[in-house]
FITORVO-164030 format. One record per atom (N, C-alpha, C): atom name; residue number from 1; z, y, x. Coordinates in steps of 0.02 Angstrom, whole numbers, padded with zeros to 5 digits, always signed. Atoms other than C-alpha are relative to their C-alpha. Layout:
// FITORVO-164030
{site CA NUM {Z Y X}}
...
This chain:
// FITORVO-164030
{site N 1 {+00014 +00015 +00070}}
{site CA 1 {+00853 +00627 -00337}}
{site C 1 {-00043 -00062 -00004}}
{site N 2 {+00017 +00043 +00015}}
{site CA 2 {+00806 +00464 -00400}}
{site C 2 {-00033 +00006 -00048}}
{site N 3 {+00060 -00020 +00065}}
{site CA 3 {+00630 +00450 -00503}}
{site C 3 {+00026 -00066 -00021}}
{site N 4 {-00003 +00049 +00038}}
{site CA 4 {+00660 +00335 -00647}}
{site C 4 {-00061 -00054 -00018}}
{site N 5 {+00054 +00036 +00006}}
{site CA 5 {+00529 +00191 -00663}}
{site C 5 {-00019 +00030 -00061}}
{site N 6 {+00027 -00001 +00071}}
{site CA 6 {+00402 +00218 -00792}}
{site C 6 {-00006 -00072 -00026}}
{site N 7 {+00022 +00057 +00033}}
{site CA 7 {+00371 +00114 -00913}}
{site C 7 {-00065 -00019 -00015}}
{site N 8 {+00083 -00006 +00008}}
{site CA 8 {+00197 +00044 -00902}}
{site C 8 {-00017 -00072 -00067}}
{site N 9 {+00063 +00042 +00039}}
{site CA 9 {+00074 -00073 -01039}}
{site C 9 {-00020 -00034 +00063}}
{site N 10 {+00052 +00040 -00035}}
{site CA 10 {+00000 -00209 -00956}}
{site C 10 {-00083 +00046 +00033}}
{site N 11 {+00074 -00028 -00002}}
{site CA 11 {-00171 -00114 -00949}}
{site C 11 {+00024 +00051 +00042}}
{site N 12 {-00022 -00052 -00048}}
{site CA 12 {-00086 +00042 -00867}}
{site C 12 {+00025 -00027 +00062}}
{site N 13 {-00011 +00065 -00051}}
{site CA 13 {-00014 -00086 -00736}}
{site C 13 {-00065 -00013 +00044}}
{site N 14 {+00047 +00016 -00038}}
{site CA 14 {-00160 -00136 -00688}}
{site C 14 {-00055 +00044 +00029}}
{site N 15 {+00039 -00052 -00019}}
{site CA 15 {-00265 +00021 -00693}}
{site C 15 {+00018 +00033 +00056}}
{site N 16 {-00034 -00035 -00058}}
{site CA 16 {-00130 +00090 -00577}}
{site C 16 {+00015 -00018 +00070}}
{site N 17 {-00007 +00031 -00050}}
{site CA 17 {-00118 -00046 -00470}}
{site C 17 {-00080 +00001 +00033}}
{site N 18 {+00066 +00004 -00043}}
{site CA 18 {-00302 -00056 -00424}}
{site C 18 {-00015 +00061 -00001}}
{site N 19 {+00028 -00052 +00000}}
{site CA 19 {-00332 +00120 -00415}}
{site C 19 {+00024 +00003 +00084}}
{site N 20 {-00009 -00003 -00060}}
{site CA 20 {-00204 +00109 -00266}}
{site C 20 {-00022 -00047 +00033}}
{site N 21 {+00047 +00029 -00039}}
{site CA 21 {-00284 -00047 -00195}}
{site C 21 {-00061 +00018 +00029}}
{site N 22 {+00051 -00028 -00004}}
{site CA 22 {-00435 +00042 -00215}}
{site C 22 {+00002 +00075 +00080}}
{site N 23 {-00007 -00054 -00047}}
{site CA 23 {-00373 +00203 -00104}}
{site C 23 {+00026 -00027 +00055}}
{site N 24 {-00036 +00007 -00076}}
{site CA 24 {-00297 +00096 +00041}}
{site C 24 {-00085 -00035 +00024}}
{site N 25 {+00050 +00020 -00023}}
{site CA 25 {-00473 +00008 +00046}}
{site C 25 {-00064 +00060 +00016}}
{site N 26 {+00045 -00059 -00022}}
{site CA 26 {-00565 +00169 +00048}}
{site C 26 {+00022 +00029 +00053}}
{site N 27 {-00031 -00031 -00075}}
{site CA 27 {-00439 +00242 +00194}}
{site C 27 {-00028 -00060 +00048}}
{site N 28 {+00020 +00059 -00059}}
{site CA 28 {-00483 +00087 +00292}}
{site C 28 {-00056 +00002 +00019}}
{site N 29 {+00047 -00007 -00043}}
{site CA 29 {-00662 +00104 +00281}}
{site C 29 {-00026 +00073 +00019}}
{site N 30 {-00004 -00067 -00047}}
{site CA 30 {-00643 +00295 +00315}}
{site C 30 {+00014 +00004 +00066}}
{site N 31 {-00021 -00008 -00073}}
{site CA 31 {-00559 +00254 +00483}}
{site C 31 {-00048 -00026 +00021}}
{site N 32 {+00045 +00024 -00060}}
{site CA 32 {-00688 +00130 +00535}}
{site C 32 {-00076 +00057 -00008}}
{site N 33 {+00087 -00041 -00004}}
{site CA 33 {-00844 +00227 +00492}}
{site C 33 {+00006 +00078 +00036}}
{site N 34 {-00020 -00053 -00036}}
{site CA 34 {-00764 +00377 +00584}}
{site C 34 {+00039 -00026 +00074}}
{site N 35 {-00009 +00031 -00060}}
{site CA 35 {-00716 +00268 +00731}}
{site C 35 {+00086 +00007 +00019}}
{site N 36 {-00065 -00020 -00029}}
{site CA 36 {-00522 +00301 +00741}}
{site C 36 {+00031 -00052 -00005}}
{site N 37 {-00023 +00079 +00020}}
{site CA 37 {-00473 +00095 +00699}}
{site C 37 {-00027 -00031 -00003}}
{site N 38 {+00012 +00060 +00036}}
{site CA 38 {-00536 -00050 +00670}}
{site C 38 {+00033 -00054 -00012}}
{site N 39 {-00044 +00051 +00011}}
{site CA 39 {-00438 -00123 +00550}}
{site C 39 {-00013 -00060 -00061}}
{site N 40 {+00031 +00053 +00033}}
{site CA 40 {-00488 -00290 +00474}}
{site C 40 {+00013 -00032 -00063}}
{site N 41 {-00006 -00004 +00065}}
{site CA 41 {-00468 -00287 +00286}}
{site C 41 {-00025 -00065 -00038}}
{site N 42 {+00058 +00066 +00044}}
{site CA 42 {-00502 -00448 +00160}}
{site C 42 {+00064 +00016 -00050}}
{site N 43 {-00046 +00025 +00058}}
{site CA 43 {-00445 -00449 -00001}}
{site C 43 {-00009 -00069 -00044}}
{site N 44 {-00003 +00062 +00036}}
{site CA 44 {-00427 -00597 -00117}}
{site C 44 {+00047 +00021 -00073}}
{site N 45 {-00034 -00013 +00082}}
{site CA 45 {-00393 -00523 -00319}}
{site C 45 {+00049 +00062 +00013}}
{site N 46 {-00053 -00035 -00016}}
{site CA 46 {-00221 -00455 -00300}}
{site C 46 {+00018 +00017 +00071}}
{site N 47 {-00048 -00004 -00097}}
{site CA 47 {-00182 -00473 -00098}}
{site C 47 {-00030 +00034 +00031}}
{site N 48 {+00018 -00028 -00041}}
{site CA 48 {-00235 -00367 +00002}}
{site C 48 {+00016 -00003 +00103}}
{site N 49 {-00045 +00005 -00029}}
{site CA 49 {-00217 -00405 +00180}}
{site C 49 {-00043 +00047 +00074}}
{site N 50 {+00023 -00036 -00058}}
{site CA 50 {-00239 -00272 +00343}}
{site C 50 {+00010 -00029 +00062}}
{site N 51 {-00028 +00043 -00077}}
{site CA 51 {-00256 -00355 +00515}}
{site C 51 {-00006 +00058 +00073}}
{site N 52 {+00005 -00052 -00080}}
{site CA 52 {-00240 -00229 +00668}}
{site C 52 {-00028 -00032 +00067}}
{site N 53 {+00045 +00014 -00061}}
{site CA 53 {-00333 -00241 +00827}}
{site C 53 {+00062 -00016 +00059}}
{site N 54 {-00053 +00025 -00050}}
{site CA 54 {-00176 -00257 +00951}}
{site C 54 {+00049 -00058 -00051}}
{site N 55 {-00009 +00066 +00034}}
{site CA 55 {-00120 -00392 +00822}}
{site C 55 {+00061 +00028 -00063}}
{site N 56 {-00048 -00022 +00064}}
{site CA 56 {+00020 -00369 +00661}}
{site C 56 {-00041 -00006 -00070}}
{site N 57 {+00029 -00006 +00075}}
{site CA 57 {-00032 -00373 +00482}}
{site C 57 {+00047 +00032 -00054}}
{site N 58 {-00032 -00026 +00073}}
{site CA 58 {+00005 -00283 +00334}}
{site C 58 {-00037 -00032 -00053}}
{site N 59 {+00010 +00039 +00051}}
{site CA 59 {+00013 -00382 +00171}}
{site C 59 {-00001 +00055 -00071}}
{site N 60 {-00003 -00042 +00042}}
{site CA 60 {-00023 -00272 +00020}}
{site C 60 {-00003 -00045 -00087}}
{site N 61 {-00021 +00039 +00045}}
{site CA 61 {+00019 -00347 -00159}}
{site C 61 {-00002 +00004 -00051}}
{site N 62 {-00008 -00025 +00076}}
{site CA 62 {+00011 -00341 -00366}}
{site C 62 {+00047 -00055 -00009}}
{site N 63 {-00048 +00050 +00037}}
{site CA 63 {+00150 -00427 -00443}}
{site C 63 {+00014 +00006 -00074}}
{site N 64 {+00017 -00034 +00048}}
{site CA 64 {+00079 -00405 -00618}}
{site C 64 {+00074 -00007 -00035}}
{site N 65 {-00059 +00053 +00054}}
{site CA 65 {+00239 -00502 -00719}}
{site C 65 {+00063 +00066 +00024}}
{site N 66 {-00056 -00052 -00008}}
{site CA 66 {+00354 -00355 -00634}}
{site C 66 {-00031 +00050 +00012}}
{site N 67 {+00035 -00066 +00004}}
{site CA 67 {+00231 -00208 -00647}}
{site C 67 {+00041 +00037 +00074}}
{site N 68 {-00035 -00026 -00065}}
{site CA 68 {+00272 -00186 -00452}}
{site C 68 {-00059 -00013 +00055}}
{site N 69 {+00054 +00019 -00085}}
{site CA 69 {+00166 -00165 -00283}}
{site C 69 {+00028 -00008 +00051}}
{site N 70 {-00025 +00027 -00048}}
{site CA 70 {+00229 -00263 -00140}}
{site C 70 {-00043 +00018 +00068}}
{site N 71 {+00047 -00001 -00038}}
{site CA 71 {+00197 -00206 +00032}}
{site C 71 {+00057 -00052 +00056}}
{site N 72 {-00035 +00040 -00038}}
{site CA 72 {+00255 -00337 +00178}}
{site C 72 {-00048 +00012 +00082}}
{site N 73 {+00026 +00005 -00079}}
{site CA 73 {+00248 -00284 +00377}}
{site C 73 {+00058 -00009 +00048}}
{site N 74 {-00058 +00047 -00059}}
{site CA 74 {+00337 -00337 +00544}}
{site C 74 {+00059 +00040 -00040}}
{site N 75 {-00090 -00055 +00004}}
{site CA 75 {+00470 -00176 +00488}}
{site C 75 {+00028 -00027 -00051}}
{site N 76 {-00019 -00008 +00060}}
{site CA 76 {+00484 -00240 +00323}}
{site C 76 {-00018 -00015 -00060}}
{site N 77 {+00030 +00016 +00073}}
{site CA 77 {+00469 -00283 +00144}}
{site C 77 {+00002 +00064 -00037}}
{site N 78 {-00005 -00051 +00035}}
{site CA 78 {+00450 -00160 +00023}}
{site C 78 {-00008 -00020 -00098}}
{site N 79 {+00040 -00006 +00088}}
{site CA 79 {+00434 -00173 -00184}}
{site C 79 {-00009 +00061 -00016}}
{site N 80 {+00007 -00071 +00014}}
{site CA 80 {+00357 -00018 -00258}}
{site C 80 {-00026 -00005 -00099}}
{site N 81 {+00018 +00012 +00089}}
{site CA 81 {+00375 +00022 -00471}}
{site C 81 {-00028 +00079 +00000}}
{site N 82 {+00061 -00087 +00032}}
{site CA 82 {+00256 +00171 -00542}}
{site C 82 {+00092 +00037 -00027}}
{site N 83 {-00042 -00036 +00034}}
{site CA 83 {+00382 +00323 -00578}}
{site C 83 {-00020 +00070 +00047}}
{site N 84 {+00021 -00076 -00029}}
{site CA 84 {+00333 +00512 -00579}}
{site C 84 {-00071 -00004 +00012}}
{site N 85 {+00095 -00017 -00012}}
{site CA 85 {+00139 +00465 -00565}}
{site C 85 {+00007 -00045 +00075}}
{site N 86 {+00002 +00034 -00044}}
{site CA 86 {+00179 +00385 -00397}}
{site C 86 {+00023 -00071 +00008}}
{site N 87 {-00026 +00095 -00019}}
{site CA 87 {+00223 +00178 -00329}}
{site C 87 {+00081 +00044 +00073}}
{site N 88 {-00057 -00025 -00048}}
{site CA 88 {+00414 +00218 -00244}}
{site C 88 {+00048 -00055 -00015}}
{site N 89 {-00023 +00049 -00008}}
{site CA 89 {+00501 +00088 -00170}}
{site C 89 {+00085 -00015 -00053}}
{site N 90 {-00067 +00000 +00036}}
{site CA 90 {+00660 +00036 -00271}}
{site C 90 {+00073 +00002 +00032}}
{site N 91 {-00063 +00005 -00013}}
{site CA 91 {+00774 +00003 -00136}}
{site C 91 {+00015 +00051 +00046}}
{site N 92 {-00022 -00058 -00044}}
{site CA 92 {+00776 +00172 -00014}}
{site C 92 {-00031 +00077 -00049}}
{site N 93 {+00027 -00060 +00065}}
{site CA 93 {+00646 +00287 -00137}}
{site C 93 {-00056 +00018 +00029}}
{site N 94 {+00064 -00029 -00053}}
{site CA 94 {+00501 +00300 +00003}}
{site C 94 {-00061 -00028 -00063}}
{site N 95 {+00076 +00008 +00037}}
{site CA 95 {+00317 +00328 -00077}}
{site C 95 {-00040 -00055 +00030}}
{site N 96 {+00048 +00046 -00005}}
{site CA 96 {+00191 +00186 -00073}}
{site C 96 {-00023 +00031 +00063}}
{site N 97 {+00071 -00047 -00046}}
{site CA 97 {+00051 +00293 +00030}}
{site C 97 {+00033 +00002 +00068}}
{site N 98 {-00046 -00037 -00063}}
{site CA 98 {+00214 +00369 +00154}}
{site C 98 {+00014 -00069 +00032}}
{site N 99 {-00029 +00067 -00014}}
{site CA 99 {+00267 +00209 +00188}}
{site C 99 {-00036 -00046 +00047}}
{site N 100 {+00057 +00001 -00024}}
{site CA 100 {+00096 +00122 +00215}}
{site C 100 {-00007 +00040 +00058}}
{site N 101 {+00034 -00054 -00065}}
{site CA 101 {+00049 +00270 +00339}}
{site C 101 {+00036 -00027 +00061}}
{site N 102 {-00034 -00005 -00074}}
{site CA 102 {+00212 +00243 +00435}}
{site C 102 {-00012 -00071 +00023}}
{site N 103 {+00007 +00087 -00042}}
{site CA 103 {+00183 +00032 +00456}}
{site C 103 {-00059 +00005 +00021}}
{site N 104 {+00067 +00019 -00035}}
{site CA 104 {-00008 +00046 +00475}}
{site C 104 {+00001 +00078 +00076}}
{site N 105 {-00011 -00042 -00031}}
{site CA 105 {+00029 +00204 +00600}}
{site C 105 {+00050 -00048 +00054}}
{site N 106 {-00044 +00026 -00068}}
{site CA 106 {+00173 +00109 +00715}}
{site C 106 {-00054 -00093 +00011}}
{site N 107 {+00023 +00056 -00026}}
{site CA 107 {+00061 -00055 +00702}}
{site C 107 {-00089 +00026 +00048}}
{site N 108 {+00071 -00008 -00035}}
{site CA 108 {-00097 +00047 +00744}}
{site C 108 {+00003 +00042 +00070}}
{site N 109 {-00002 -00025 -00054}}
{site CA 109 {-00017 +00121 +00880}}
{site C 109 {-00002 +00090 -00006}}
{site N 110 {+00007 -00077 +00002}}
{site CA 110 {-00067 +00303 +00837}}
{site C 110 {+00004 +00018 -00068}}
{site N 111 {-00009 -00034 +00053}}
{site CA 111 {-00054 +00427 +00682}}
{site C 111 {-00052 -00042 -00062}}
{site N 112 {+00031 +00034 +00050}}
{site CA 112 {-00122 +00336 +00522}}
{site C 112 {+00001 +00048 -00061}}
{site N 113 {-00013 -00023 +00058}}
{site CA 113 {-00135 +00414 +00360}}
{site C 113 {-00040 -00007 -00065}}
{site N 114 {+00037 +00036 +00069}}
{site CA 114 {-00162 +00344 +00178}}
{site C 114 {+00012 +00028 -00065}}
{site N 115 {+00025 -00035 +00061}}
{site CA 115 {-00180 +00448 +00014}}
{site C 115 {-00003 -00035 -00043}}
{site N 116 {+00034 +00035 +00056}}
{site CA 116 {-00204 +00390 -00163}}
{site C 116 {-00050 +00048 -00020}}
């Protein structure tokens, strides 16, 4: 079953988008302050970008003008539109968070896991 995009307001857009920016930057400094990664985080506004210790990056993204969150790693591009309360990619149906886990998980070498 295919979730239908919602339709978001500018303002809902953005609340939704930094809430999940917000939860991949709090998983990140959950891993380091619990010692299981260190993975090297900078954001700049919208970009978010994760750098791994054996090397790879994950690019994390707002693309306000298409109410969409872009994630970009070695496996892959991804676009993700709000539908059902969650960010799910448009072109297979994988969740933001699931998705995330599995690139920062095969780039970190071991089990990763990211929550909103």
């Amino acid at each position: 079953m295919t979730l239908a995009p919602e339709r978001l307001s500018d303002v809902d857009y953005d609340s939704r988008a930094r809430a999940a920016m917000a939860a991949v930057e709090a998983t990140v400094d959950r891993l380091l302050e619990e010692d299981v990664i260190d993975i090297d985080a900078s954001r700049t506004g919208g970009l978010l970008e994760l750098r791994f210790p054996a090397g790879g990056t994950i690019v994390i993204n707002t693309q306000p003008p298409l109410h969409e969150l872009w994630l970009a790693a070695p496996s892959g591009g991804f676009h993700f539109k709000a539908a059902g309360g969650r960010w799910i990619d448009g072109r297979d149906g994988g969740e933001f968070f699931a998705v995330l886990s599995a690139c920062a998980s095969e780039l970190g070498g071991k089990p990763l896991r990211f929550e909103p």
